[in-house]
C-alpha positions, -999 to 999 in steps of 0.1 A, spaced: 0 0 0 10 35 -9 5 60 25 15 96 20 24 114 58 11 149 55 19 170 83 16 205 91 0 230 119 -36 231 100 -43 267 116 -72 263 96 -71 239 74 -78 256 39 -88 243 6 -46 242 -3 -45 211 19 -73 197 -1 -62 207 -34 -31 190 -27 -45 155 -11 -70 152 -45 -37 161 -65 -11 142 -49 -34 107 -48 -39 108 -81 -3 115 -90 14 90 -73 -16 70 -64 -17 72 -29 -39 48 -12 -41 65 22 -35 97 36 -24 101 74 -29 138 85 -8 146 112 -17 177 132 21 191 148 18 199 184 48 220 185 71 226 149 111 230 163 112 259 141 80 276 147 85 274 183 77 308 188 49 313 169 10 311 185 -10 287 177 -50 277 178 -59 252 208 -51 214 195 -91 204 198 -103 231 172 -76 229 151 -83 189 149 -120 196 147 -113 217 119 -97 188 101 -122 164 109 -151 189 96 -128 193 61 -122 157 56 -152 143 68 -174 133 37 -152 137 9 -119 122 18 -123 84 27 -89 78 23 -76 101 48 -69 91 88 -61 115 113 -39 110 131 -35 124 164 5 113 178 19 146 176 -12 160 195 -9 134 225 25 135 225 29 172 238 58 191 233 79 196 206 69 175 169 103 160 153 98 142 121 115 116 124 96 109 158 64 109 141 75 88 108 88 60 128 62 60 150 36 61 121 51 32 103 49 8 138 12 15 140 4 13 100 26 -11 93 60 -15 85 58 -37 49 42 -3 32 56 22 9 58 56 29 57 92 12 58 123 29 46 152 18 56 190 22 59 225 8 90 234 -9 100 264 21 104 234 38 133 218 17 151 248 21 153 242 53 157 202 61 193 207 73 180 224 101 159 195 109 168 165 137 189 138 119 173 152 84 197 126 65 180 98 86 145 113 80 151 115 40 153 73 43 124 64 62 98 82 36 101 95 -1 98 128 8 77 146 -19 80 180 -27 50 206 -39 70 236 -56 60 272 -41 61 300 -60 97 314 -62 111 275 -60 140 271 -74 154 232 -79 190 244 -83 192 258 -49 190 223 -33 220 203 -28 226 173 -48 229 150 -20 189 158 -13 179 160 -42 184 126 -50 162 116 -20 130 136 -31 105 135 -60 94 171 -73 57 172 -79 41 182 -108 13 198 -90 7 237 -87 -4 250 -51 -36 270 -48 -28 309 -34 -42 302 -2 -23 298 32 -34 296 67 -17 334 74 -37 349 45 -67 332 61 -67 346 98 -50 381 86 -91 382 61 -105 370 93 -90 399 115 -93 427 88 -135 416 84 -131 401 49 -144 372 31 -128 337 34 -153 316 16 -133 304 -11 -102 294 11 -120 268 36 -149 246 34 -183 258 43 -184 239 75 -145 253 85 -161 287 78 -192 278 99 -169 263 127 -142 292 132 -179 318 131 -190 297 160 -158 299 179 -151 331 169 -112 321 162 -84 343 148 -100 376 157 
């Protein structure tokens, strides 16, 4: 079985996490997404973030009736503190199974900036890591060495980002085209990012 890890703070999740999930199955025919909410990212450590329990019932609202092929999955949450990949990848392939093939998803800031991560080399063996190109990308700016270890996805991002999404939210504006109706209904309710 294909299983693409996609990982990421989901402060809300936005119809770019979608677009990418319907995207990515189909082009390297993913049979099962596991969405993995980060408690704490090592290099956003600093930054504020939404309570865990919205910002997974935000996911669960966004997956719930169109995405059967997607498991949340809460280890970073329950595990508290600070969310290392290669943590959460190991840990991922004990509970889903070892015998699978594993991809891991992320943006290409992110690339930019593996070295940074804990024992990146080790983390680029345990999962194709697969790359969604942001504007400004540039493949030659990645070292050889990782380059090797990644595919580069076809795919084009929609303009949307969680950011964008709480700065409408805060300036009064519109965000019914970047979230689901029912993400929109939910953060209304809760009155979140104002």
């Amino acid at each position: 079985m294909k299983i693409c890890i996609f990982g990421g703070s989901f402060d809300p999740v936005h119809n770019g996490h979608l677009h990418l999930i319907n995207e990515i199955k189909s082009e390297l025919e993913i049979d099962k997404f596991i969405v993995v909410p980060a408690n704490i990212s090592p290099l956003k450590r600093n930054v504020n973030i939404t309570d865990n329990h919205h910002r997974l019932n935000m996911l669960k609202l966004a997956l719930k009736n169109d995405f059967p092929n997607c498991v949340i999955d809460k280890y970073e949450l329950n595990a508290g503190g600070i969310s290392y990949t290669i943590d959460t990848i190991k840990k991922l392939k004990l509970t889903y199974g070892l015998d699978n093939e594993y991809y891991f998803l992320i943006g290409s800031d992110n690339i930019c900036v593996i070295k940074k991560w804990k024992e990146y080399k080790r983390v680029l063996n345990l999962a194709k890591f697969v790359i969604v190109p942001r504007e400004n990308f540039i493949k030659d700016h990645i070292e050889k060495e990782i380059l090797k270890e990644i595919i580069i996805s076809k795919i084009t991002e929609i303009d949307v980002s969680s950011s964008k999404i709480r700065n409408a939210i805060k300036e009064n504006k519109s965000i019914s085209k970047f979230v689901p109706t029912s993400v929109k209904q939910y953060i209304n309710k809760n009155n979140l990012y104002k």
